[in-house]
N, C-alpha and C positions, 0 to 999 in steps of 0.2 A: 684549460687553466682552472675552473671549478672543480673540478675531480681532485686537485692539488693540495686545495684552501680546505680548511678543516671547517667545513660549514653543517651546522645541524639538520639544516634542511635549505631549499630553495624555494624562494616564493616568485611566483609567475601569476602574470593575467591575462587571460583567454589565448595559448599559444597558440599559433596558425597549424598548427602538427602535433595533434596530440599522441606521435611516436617520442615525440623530445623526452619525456618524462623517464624512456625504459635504458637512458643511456647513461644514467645518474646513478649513486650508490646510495646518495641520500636521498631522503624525501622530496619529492617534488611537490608543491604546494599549487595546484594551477586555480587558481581565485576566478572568477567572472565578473562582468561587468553588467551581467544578467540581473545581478540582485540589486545592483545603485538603479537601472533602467525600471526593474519590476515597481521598485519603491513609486518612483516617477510618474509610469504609463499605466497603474493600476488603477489611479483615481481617474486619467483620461479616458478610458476605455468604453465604450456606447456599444447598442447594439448593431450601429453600423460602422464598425472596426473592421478590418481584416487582416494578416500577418502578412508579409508576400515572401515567399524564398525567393532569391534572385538568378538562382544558380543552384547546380547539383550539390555545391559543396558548402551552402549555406539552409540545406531543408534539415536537418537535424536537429543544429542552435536555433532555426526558426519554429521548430515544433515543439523543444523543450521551452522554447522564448512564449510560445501561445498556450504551453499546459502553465507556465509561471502567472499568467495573466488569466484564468481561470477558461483555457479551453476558447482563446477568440479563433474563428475561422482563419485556416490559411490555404493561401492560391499558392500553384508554384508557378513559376514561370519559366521558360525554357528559354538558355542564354547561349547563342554561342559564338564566340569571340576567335578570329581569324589571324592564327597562328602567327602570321608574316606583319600584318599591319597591325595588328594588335585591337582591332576595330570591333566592339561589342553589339550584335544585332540580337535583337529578341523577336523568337519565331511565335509564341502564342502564351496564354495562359489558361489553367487551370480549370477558374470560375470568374463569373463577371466582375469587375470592382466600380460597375458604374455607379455614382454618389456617392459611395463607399470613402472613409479614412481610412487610408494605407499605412501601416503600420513596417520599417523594414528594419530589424534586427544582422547587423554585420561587424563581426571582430574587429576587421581595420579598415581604412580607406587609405590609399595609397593615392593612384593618378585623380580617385573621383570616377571613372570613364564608364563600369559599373553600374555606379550610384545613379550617375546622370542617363545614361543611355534607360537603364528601367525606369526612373520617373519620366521620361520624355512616352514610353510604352504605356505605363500606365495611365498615365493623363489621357493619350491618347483612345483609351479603351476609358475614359470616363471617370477616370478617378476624380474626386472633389478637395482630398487634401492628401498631400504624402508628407511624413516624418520619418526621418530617420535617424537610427541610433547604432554609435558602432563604439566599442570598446577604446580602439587608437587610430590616430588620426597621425599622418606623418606629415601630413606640414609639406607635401611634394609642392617644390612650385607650381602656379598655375593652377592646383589641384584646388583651392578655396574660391580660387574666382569664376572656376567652372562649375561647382555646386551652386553657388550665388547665383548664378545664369542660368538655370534649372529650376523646373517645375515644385521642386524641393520646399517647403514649407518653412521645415525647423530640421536644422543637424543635432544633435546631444552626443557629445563624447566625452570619456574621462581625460582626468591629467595624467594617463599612464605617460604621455609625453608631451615636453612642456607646449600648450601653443603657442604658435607663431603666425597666427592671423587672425583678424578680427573680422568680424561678421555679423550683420543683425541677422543671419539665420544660425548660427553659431554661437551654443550655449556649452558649457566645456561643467562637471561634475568633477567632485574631488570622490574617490577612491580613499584617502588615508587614512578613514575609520573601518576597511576591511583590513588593510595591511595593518596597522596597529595591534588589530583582535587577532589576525594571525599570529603574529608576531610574539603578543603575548600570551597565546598559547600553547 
């Protein structure tokens, strides 16, 4: 239906597939949620930060997320979640996070299952505070009350979509002065 619409370009934030972009005739705009977050976590940052990828498909956005925050260390973590029941185990990480703030960098959250299952790991290997930040939050039921119940400190996500639950670990950023500047561009 966008191929049809006589549009100048498309504007997106953080797509989960960054093939989307090559199926377009126009311009695709893909904005990140990297730059509201760097604003944010650059004055939080100590020397005992660390970044964690949580998964194979989040070490990339967490390496450009750690060069945006001037180079903080990142652990990876090895995740791997069983096909049938959907059940996320984490077999080991990187480097130690004992004392450590945990810093975790993720486009969306969806179930939470993720989220929670690595902060449950990390805690458990010593971490002293985890935050997390992800671009869109879907609002899945159950999915805020299971963060909430988690080792989780602070969530930060935009208003790419509107929320639909409230949280004292749940702080929500507006985005509208990236899309504005796009926009009028």
């Amino acid at each position: 239906m966008l191929q049809v619409v006589p549009l100048e370009k498309i504007i997106t934030f953080d797509l989960h597939n960054l093939a989307i972009p090559g199926f377009f005739e126009v311009p695709v705009i893909n904005l990140s949620g990297r730059k509201v977050f760097r604003e944010i976590f650059s004055q939080k940052i100590t020397p005992n930060t660390v970044i964690a990828a949580v998964d194979a498909g989040s070490v990339k956005s967490s390496e450009r997320f750690s060069e945006d925050l001037g180079d903080v260390p990142l652990v990876y973590m090895n995740k791997i979640r069983d096909l049938v029941t959907g059940k996320v185990v984490y077999k080991n990480i990187s480097e130690s996070v004992e004392g450590k703030t945990v810093l975790i960098k993720d486009d969306l959250i969806s179930t939470g299952s993720t989220l929670v299952e690595a902060a449950k790991f990390l805690k458990a290997n010593g971490a002293a505070k985890i935050d997390v930040c992800a671009t869109h939050h879907l609002y899945v039921p159950g999915a805020q009350e299971k963060l909430d119940n988690s080792p989780i400190n602070q969530i930060m996500v935009t208003d790419t979509v509107e929320p639909k639950s409230e949280s004292k670990k749940l702080k929500v950023v507006s985005v509208a002065k990236m899309i504005a500047a796009e926009i009028a561009a």
